[in-house]
KEPA-983197 format. One record per residue (C-alpha): z, y, x; residue number from 1. Coordinates in nm, 4 decimals. Example, Ala and Ser with C-alpha at 12.3 -4.5 7.8 and 13.67 -1.06 7.14 Angstrom:
2
{{0.7800,-0.4500,1.2300},1},
{{0.7140,-0.1060,1.3670},2},
END
This chain:
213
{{0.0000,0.0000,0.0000},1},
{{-0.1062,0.3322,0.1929},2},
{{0.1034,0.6349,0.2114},3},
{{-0.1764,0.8533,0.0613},4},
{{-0.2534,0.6645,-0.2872},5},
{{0.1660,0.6372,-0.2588},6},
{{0.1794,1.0255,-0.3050},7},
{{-0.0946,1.0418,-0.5699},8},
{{0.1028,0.8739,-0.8003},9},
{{0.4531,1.0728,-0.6859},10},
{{0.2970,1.3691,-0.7552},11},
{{0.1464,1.2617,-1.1461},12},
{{0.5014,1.1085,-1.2178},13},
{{0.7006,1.3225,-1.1301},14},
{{0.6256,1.6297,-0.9095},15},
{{0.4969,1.8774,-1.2780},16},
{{0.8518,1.8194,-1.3980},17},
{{1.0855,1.8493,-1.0933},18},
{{0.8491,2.1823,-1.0194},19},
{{0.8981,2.3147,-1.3150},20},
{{1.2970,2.2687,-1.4135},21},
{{1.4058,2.3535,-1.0705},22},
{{1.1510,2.7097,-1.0822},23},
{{1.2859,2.7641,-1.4708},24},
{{1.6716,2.7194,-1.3532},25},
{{1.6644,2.9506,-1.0258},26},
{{1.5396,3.2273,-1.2480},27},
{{1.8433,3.2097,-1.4909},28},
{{2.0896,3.3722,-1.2914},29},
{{1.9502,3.6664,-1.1481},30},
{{1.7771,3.7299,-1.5162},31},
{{2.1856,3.6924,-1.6596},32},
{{2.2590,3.9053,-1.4231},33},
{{1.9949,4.1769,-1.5259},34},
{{2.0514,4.1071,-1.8595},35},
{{2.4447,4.1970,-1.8249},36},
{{2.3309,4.5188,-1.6793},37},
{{2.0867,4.6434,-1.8593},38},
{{2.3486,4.6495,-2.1587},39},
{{2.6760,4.8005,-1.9273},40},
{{2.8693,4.4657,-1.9281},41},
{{3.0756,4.3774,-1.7013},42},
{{3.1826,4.0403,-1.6242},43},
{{3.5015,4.0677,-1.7370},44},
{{3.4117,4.1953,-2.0882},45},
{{3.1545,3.9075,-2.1093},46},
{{3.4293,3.6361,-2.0087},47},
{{3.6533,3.8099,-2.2903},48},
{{3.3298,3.7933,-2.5687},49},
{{3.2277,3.4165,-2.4829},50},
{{3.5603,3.2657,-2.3393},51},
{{3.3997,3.1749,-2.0181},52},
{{3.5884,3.2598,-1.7463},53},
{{3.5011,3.5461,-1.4772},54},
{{3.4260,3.2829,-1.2098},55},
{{3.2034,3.0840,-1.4005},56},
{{2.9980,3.3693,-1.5000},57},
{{2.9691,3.4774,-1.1343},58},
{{2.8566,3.1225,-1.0210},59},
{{2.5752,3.1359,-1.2878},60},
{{2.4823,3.4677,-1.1825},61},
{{2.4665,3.3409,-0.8448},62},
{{2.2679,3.0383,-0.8743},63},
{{2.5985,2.8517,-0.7723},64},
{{2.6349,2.6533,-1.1196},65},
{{2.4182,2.5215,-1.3141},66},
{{2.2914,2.6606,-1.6437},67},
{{2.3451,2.4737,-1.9766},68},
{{2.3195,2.4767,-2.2993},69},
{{2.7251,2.4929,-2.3615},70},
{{2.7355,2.7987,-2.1414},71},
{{2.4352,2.9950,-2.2469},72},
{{2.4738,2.9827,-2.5805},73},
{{2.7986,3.2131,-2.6056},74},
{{2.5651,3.4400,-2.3373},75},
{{2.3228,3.4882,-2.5199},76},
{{2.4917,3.5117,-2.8883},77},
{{2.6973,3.8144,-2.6868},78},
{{2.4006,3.9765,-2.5682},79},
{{2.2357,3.9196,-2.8797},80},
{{1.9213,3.7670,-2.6943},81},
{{1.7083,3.4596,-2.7882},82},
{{1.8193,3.1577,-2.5086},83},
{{1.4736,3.1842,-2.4624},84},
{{1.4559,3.5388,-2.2997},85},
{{1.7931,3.3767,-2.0864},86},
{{1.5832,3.1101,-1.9435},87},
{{1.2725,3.2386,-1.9138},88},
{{1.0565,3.0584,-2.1130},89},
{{0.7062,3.1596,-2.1820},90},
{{0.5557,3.3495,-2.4603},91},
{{0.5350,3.1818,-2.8047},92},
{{0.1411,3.1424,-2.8345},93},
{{0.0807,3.2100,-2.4777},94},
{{-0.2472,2.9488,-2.4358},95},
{{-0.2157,3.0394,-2.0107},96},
{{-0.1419,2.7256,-1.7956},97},
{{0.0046,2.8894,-1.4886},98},
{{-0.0877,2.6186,-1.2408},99},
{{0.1228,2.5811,-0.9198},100},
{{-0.1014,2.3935,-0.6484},101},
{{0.0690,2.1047,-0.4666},102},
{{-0.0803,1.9573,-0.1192},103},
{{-0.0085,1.6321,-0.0154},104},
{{-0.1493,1.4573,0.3112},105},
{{-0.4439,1.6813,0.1990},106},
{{-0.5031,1.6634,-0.1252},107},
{{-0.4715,1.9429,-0.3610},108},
{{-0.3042,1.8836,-0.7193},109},
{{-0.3283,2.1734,-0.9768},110},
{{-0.0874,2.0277,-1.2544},111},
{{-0.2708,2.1266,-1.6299},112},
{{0.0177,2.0276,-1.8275},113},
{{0.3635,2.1897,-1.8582},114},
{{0.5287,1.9094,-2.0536},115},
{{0.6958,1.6166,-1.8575},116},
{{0.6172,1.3197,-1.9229},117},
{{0.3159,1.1438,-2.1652},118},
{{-0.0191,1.2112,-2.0864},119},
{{-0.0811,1.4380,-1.7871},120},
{{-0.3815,1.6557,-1.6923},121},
{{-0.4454,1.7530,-1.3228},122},
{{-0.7803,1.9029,-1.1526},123},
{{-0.7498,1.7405,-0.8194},124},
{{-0.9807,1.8291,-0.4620},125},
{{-0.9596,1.5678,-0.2382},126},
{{-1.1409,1.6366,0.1150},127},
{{-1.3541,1.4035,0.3038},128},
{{-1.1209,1.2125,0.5634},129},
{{-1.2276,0.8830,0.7579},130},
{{-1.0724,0.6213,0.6101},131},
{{-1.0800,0.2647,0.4988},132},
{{-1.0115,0.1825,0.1172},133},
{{-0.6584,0.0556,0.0309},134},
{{-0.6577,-0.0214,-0.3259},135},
{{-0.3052,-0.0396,-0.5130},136},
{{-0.1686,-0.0895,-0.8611},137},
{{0.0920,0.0476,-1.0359},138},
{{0.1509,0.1207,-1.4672},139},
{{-0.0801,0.3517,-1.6562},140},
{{-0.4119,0.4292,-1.7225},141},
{{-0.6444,0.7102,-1.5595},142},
{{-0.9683,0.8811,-1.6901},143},
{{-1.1384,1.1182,-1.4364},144},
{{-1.4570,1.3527,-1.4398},145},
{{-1.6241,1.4740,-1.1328},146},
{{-1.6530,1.8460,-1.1427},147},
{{-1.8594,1.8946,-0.8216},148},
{{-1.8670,1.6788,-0.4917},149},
{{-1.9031,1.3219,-0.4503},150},
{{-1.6151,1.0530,-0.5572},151},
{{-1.6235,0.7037,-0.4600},152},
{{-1.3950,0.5199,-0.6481},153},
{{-1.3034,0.1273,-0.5975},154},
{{-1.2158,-0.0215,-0.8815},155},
{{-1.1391,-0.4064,-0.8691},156},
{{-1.4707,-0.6048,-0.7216},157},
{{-1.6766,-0.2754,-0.8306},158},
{{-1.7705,0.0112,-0.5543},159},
{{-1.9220,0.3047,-0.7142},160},
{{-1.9443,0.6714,-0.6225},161},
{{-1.9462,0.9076,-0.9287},162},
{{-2.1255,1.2006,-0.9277},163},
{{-2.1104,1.5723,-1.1206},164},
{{-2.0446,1.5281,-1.4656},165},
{{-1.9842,1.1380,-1.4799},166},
{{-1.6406,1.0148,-1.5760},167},
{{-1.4537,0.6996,-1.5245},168},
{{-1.1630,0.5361,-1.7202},169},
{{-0.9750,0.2174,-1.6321},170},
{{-0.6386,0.0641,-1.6260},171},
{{-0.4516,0.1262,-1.3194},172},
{{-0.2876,-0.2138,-1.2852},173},
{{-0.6088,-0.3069,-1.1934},174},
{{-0.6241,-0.2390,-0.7782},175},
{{-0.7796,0.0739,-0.7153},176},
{{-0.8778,0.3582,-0.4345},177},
{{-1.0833,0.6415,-0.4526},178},
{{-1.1615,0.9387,-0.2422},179},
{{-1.4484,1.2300,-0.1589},180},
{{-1.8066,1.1088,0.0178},181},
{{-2.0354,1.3428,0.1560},182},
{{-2.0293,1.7172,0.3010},183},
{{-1.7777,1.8310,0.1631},184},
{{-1.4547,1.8024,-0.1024},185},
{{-1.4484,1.5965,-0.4115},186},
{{-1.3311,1.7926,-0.6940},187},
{{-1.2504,1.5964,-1.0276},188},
{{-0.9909,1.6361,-1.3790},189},
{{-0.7549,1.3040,-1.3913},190},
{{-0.5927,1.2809,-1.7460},191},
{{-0.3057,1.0391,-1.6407},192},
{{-0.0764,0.8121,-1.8697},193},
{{0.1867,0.6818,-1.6879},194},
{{0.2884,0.4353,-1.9741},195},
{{-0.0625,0.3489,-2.0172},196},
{{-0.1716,0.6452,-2.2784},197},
{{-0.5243,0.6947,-2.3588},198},
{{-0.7714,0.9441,-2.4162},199},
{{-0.9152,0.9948,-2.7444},200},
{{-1.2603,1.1044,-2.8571},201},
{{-1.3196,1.2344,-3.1614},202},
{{-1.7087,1.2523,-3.2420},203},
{{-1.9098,1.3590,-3.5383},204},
{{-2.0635,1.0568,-3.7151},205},
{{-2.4280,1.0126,-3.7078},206},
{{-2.6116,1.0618,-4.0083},207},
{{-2.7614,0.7582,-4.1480},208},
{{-3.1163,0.7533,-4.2841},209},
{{-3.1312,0.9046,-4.6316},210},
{{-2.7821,1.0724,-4.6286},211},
{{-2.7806,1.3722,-4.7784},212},
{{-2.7525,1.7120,-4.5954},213},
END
């Protein structure tokens, strides 16, 4: 099992998640502690509103503690604030996917999808490196379409490379490798289900001779 397919499934699993909870919870405190300001509170008249005591407040402020729900609540019910403005959470309707880009023994992963866990969507650029195919399995199912570049992708007995605009879908207990061929990087979307979720395409039905308009 090589270190490189290793870290391509870390980073589906996991990484989008981890990223985002740990960004989301080092933003509370210094935003509690803006918050608090902006209104002239001090942390001793917030302790006396909530019943959280003056330490506890600072720690949050600090980034020393973490945030929950049992101890924003009271904060924000005192400030008068949704929890959402506390934690930082984004618009209501806001369609933007504000990807963070992750690198790992070369490969670039722009996560799509801000929920953890079901089906994930990443665009992924893998660059050409020298290397002989290790294929590996592991639980879920894949679909991928090349967006530019050249991806060869070894799937089982089958060798194929894919080019722009083809796709690919299989189940990734089956042994599999892929990686860019050519001049230059491979870029591709991956629509990932770690416990085996598919893709679904809806199409419009063809019309049948003599159906009516």
């Amino acid at each position: 099992m090589d270190a490189t397919t290793d870290a391509t499934t870390d980073v589906r699993t996991d990484v989008t998640a981890d990223d985002d909870t740990d960004h989301v919870l080092a933003e509370v405190g210094p935003r509690l502690r803006r918050i608090r300001k902006e209104r002239g509170a001090t942390l001793a008249g917030l302790s006396a509103t909530t019943g959280i005591s003056v330490s506890t407040l600072s720690r949050l402020e600090a980034g020393l503690r973490r945030p929950s729900l049992e101890l924003l609540l009271p904060i924000a019910r005192a400030h008068q604030v949704p929890l959402d403005e506390l934690v930082g959470a984004p618009p209501v309707g806001d369609p933007r996917v504000r990807a963070k880009p992750i690198v790992r023994h070369g490969r670039t992963y722009l996560p799509l999808t801000r929920q953890p866990g079901g089906l994930q969507a990443f665009k992924v650029i893998l660059p050409v490196i020298n290397e002989e195919p290790e294929a590996r399995t592991h639980e879920g199912y894949e679909w991928l379409y090349v967006l530019s570049g050249r991806l060869r992708v070894v799937l089982g007995e089958h060798d194929v490379v894919l080019e722009p605009g083809e796709a690919a879908e299989f189940d990734t207990r089956v042994p599999h490798w892929f990686g860019a061929v050519g001049e230059g990087p491979a870029e591709f979307l991956s629509l990932f289900g770690p416990q085996g979720e598919r893709m679904h395409v809806r199409a419009r039905p063809t019309r049948t001779k003599g159906s009516r308009s």
